[in-house]
N, C-alpha and C positions, 0 to 999 in steps of 0.2 A: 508884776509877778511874771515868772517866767513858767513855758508855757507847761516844760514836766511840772515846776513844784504847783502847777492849776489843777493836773489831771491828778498828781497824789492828794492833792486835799479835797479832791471829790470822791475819792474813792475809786478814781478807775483804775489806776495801775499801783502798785508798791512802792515804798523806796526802793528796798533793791532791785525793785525793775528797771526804773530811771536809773540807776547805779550802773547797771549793764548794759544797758542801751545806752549811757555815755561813756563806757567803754567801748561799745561797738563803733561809735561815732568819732573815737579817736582812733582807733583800730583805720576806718574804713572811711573813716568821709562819710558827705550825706547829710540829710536831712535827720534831727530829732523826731519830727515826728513819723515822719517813713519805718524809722528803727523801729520806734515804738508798735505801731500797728503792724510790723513783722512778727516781734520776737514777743509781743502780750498777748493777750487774746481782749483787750478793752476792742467795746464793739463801734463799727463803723459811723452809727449814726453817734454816740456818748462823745467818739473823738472830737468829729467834724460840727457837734455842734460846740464843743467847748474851746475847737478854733476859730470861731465866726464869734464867741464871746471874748476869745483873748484879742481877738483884732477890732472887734467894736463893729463887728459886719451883723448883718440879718442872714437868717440860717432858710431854707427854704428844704424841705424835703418832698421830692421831685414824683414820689409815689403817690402821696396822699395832694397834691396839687397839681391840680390840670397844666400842661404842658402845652404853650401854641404852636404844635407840631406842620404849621406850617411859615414857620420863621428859619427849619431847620431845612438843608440842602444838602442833597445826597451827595454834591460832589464836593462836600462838605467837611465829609464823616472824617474823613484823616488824619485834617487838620482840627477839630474837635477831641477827637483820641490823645491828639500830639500837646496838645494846650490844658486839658481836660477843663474845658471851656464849651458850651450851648447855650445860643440865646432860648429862651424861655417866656417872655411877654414884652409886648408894644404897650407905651401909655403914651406917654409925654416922654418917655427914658425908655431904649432898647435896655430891658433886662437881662443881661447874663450873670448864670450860676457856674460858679467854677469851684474843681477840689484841690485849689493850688493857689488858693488866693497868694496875693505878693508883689512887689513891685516889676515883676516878667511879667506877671500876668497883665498888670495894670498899664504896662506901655505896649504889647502886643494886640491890648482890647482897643485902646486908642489909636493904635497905626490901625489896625483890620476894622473895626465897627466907627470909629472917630469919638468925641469928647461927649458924646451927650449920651452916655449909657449908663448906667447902675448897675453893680456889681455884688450880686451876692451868693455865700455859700452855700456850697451842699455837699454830699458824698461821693468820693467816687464810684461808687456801684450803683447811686442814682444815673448819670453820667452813663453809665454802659446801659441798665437795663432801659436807657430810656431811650438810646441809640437803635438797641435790637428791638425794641418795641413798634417805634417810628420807621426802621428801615429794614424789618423782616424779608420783605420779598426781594430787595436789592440784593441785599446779602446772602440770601438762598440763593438768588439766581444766578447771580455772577462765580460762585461755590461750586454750583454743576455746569456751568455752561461756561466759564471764562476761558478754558484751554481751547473747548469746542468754537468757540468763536475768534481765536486767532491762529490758534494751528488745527484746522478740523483732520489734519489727515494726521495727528498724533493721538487724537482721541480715538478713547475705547467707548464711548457713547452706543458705536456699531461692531459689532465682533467682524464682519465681512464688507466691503465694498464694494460695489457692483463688478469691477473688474476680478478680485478675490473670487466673485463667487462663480464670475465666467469661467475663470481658469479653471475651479474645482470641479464646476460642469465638464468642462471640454477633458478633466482627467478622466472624470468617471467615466464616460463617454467613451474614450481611447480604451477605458479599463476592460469595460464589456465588449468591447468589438475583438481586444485581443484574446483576452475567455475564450470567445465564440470562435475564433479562428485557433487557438491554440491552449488550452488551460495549460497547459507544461510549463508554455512560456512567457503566461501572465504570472505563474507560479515561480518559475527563474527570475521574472524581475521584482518581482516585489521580496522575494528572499536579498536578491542582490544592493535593490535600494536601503532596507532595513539591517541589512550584515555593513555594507561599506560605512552607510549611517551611523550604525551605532561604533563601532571602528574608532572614525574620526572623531565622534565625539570620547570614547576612553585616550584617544593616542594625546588629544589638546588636554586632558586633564592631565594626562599623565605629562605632557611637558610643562604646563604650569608648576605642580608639583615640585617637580625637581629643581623649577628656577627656586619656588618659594623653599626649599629644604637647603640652598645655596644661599639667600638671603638671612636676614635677622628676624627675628619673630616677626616682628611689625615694627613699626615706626615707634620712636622712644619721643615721647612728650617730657619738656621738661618745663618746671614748676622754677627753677634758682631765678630766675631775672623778673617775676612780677610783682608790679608795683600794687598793692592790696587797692591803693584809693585809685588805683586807674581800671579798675573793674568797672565792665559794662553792667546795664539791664539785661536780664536773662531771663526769654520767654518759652516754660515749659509746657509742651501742650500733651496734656492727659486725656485721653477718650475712654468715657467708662460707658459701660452698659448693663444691665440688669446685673452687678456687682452685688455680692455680699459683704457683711462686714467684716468678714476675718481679713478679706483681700484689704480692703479699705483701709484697714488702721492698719497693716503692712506698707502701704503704700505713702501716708502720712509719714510713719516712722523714719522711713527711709527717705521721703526727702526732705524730711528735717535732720539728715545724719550729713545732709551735703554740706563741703567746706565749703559755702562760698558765702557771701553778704546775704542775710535773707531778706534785708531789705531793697535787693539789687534782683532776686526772686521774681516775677512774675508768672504765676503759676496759674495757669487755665485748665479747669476742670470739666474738661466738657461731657454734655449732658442731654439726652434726647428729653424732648419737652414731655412724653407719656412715662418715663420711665421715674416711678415715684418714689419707689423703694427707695430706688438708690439716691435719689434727691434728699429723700428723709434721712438717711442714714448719716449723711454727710451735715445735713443740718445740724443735728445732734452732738457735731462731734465740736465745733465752738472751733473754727478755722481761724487763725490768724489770718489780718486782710491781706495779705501779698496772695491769696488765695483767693481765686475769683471764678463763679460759674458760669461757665456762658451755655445756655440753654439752645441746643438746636432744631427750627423748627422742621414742622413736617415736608414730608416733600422726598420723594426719590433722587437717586436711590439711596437707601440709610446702608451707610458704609463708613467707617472707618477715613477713609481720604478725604469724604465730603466734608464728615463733622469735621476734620481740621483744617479744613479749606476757609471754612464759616469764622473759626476760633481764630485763626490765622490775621482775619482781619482787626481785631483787638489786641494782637499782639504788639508789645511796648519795648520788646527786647532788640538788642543790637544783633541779635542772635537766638537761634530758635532750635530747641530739640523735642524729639519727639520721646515719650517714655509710653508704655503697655504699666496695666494698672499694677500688675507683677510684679517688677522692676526691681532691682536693686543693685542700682551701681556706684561705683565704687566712690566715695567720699570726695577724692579730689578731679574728677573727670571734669567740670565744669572749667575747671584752670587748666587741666591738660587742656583742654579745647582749647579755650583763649589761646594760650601760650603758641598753640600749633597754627590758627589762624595768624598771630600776628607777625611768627616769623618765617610764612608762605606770604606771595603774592593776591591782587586780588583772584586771580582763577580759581585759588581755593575757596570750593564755595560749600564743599559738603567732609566733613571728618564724623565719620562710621568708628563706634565704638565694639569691641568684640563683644560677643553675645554667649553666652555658656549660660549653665544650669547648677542652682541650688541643690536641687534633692536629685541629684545625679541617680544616688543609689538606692530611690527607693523601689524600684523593681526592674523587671528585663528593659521592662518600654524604655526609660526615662535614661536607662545605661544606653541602648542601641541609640536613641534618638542624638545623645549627648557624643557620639562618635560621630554621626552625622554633619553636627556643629561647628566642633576642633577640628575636623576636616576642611570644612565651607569656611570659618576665620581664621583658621591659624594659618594655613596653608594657600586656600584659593584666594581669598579675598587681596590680602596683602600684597600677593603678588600681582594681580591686576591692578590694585591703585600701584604699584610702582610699573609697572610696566605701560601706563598711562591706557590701559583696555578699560571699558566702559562697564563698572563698576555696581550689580544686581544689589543694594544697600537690603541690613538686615532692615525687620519690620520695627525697630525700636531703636535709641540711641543715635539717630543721626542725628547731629549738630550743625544748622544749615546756615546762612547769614541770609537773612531775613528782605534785607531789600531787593536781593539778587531773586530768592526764591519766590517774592509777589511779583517782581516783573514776568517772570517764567509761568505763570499761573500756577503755581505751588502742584498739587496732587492732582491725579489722574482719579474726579470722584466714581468713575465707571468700572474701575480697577482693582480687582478687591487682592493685587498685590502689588500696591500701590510702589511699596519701597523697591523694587526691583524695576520699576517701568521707570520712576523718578533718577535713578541711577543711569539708564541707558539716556536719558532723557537729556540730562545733565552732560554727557559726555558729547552729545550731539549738538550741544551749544557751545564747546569746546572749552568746560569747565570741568576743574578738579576735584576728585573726592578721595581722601584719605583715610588708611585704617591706622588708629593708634594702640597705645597699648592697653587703655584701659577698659576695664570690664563692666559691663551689666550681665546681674546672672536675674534668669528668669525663672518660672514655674513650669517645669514640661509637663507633659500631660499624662498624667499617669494611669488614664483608661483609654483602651483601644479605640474605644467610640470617640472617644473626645481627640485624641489624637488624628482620627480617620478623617474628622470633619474639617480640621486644620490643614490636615496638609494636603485636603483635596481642593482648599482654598486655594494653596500657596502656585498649587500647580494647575489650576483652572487661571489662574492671573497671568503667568507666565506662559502659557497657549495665547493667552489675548497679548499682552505685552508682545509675542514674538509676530504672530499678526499685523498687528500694529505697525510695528516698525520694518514689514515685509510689504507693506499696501504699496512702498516704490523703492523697489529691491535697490535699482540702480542709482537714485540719492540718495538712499544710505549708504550703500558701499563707495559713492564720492567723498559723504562728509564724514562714516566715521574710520576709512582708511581699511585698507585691504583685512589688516588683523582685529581691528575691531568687528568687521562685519564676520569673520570667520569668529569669533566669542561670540556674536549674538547668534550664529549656525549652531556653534557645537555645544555651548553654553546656555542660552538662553532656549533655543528651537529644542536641542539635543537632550537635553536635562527631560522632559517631558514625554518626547519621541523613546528614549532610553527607560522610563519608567513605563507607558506603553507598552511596548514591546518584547520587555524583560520577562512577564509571564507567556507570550507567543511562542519565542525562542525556545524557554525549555521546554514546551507541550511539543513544539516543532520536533527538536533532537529527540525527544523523547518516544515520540512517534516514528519516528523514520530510525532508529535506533532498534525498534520492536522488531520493526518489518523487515529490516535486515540491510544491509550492502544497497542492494539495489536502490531502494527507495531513498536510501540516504544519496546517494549519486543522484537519482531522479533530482532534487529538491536542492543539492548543493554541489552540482560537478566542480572541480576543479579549476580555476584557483579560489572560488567562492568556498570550497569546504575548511580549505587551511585558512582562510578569513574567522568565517564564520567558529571555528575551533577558536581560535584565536581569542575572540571576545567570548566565548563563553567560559574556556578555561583559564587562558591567562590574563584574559580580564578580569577576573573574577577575586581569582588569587593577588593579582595586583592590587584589584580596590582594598583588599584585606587587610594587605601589609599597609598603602598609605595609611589607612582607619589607625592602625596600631601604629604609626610614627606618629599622626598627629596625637594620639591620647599622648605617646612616651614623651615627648616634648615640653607636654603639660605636667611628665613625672605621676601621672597618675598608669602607673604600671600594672596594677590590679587589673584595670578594665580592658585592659589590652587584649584579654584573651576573649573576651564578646566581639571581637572581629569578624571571629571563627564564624559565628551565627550571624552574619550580616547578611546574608541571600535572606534569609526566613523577612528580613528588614524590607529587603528592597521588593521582595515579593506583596507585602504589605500596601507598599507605596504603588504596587501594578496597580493591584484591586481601588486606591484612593484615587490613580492617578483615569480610570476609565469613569471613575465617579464626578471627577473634574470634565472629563468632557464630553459627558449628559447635561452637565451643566450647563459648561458654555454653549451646548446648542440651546437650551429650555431656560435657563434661567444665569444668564453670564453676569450680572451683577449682584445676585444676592448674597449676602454677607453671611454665613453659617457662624455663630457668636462660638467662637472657645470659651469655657464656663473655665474661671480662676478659683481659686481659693482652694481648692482639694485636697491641695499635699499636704500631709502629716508635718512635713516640716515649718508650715508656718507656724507651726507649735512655739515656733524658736524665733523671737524675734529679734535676735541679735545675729542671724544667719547672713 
């Protein structure tokens, strides 16, 4: 009996389930029963014990049966993932359980363990949970400390170094001595550093800009040349947290809309071990197995980078992206990806997918912020991956090659903007990251508080990330070449310094404006006032007009005129961006959770 027509006469799957799963299986290659436990919902343990009875094996379930967890070897674990293979008891026979019984298995068990073992099955989620059970602290540990312990001066572990924190002494120092001997012209240089400052950082945008208005949207992925059955493993890594259910069954929906094998699918769902709600919810929902939880234990700091740092090491894909529980992108991004890795080199190690927003329109926020965006991908991004400048990745849709990114110790878990320090990170290993064309549209935030908390994340990360990469000014600007370091000045440092300062500036003009002539000479004499004019007028007016080329691009011509209201925007981002750096003095790696689920429009789940 064959092993579908076993599982339809028990009742576990349909005929026409087996029907379409041996269409998938012509379709795509692969294993029968891989398909099956993608595209059924027959449950893990009914499968695996009714392939230990079509093969005439003993069935062992790894839960309810004590495990001699010291048979197992940490420097182990990899190659137990890769085999999905653990010994399990000593008698007279080394017993190994494996979810993959088969003649691979049964000559890899022979070469690695030799002829006198016993083989029997179990499930593969016995297999994982029993990995993370036995090797919790490994895997915490190496998750928050593996960057730290081979590149310590790339971690953000410590927001300051002791040399960092001499220099900031020896300013403030210099700051008060020239107060005391002059306040004029402590007041002339700090006008002059913060005018010229923000300067160069609008003058770099605005030359970026124009190259990317000279280029093509982004980079065109093409789909005509792939072979369906030469499709990799693909390992999604999802981080949820105290999630509702409207987010949740958004989230399933949509990446069950992806074109690609869902038996080729490895989907990781990760999950903080106290957070129960959201465990229950997902319970509930009767997961196809290509869906898998990996639970992350306790232990600082709970962020975002770390749980995927954790989930990263179960990963079975030839390639690895990240998605926000949000998500929804576009059906065939999985094959753009492929396609664009395979006809780059290996340098290509990272393809950024462009980020927009679903409910664009459901109020002022979610318009101004969605200008922000089309800006930041259509325009900035693109033109730095072709310009080969070191590349801020959004928080979602990077598509990374997985063996490159665990040599590099994956995410920065101190980082709570992790995709921005990973980008600059990557480019300083002299590796590539590309923007494509496809899209993931997300949930913007559509209350002020909830946005405020966001993006005082994004930009407390990006203070640290620029830190970071300033701890030794001068091999940086060796390895990432005169224009990369001038991006991480005016882009990375600038971006923040600009947000900063953007409420001082107008209170400054505004004041010395009151008081008349003099006082404005006093605070900006010449050539600093035509500077200083400069960024606040025709800077202003310029970010305006880019904002409205990037929406027009995108044809959405409506929105164009929310330009106009972009100061009240970036006024917003002042107040979030002083709220970022309270932080980083007091509390630089705590994670402030975006709450999903809000918009009206998940009403619609065909959005």
């Amino acid at each position: 009996m064959k092993l579908g027509t076993r599982l339809v006469e028990a009742g576990l799957i349909s005929p026409e389930e087996l029907a379409k799963a041996l269409e998938e299986q012509e379709k795509y290659g692969g294993r029968l029963g891989e398909i099956l436990q993608a595209i059924t919902h027959v449950r893990a343990l009914d499968y695996y014990q009714s392939l230990a009875k079509h093969l005439s094996m003993d069935f062992v379930n790894l839960l309810d049966n004590e495990v001699n967890s010291s048979l197992l070897k940490a420097d182990e674990r990899a190659l137990y993932l890769e085999h999905l293979v653990i010994p399990i008891a000593q008698n007279e026979h080394l017993i190994l359980a494996t979810a993959d019984p088969g003649p691979e298995t049964q000559a890899f068990v022979e070469t690695y363990w030799g002829k006198n073992c016993k083989i029997v099955a179990t499930s593969k989620f016995d297999i994982l949970w029993t990995l993370q059970k036995v090797f919790d602290d490994q895997y915490i540990n190496e998750s928050v400390n593996d960057l730290f312990a081979k590149t310590p001066h790339l971690s953000g572990s410590k927001v300051l170094t002791l040399g960092q924190k001499i220099f900031f002494l020896i300013l403030l120092f210099a700051g008060i001595l020239t107060g005391l001997y002059s306040m004029h012209l402590l007041l002339l240089i700090f006008s002059a550093v913060i005018t010229i400052g923000l300067c160069g950082t609008l003058v770099y945008k605005l030359i970026l800009t124009v190259i990317g208005l000279a280029l093509p949207h982004y980079h065109k992925a093409e789909l005509l040349k792939i072979d369906a059955r030469t499709l990799p493993v693909y390992s999604l890594l999802v981080p949820l947290y105290q999630e509702n259910e409207i987010i949740l069954t958004h989230l399933i929906h949509k990446l069950s809309q992806l074109d690609y094998p869902h038996h080729l699918l490895d989907i990781k769902l990760i999950l903080e071990k106290d957070d129960q709600e959201t465990i229950e919810i997902l319970k509930k929902m009767s997961l196809p197995n290509n869906y898998e939880f990996i639970y992350v234990p306790f232990g600082g700091p709970r962020t975002k980078p770390k749980a995927c740092n954790y989930a990263l090491n179960f990963a079975r894909g030839e390639y690895v992206a990240l998605f926000d529980v949000e998500d929804s992108p576009e059906p065939d991004q999985l094959k753009k990806v492929v396609a664009t890795f395979r006809k780059s080199d290996e340098q290509l190690v990272c393809v950024q997918c462009r980020l927009s927003y679903y409910n664009i329109k459901e109020n002022w926020l979610t318009r101004l912020f969605t200008l922000e965006y089309s800006y930041w991908f259509d325009l900035l991004l693109p033109t730095m991956s072709f310009l080969h400048l070191p590349v801020p990745l959004g928080g979602t849709s990077n598509h990374l090659r997985t063996s490159v990114i665990r040599k590099i110790s994956a995410w920065d878990p101190f980082n709570v903007t992790e995709d921005a320090e990973l980008g600059l990170r990557l480019h300083r290993l002299g590796l590539k990251t590309k923007v494509i064309d496809s899209v993931t549209y997300e949930e913007s935030p559509v209350q002020v508080r909830n946005w405020f908390k966001q993006r005082a994340r994004w930009i407390k990360g990006y203070m640290l990330t620029y830190l970071v990469h300033m701890r030794r000014p001068f091999k940086t600007l060796r390895i990432m070449g005169p224009y990369g370091f001038l991006s991480l000045q005016f882009l990375i440092g600038g971006t923040p310094l600009s947000n900063l300062m953007n409420v001082v500036v107008w209170a400054i003009f505004a004041i010395t404006l009151l008081m008349g002539p003099d006082a404005t000479n006093y605070m900006f004499p010449e050539p600093l006032y035509s500077v200083a004019m400069f960024n606040l007028i025709v800077g202003t007016i310029v970010i305006i007009i880019l904002n409205m080329l990037a929406i027009i691009r995108r044809g959405w011509y409506g929105m164009s005129l929310f330009s106009i209201i972009s100061p009240l925007y970036w006024l917003l981002m002042s107040f979030a961006s002083y709220r970022a750096l309270y932080q980083l003095i007091t509390k630089p790696s705590q994670w402030d959770k975006t709450k999903h689920g809000v918009s009206r429009y998940l009403a619609n789940p065909d959005i």
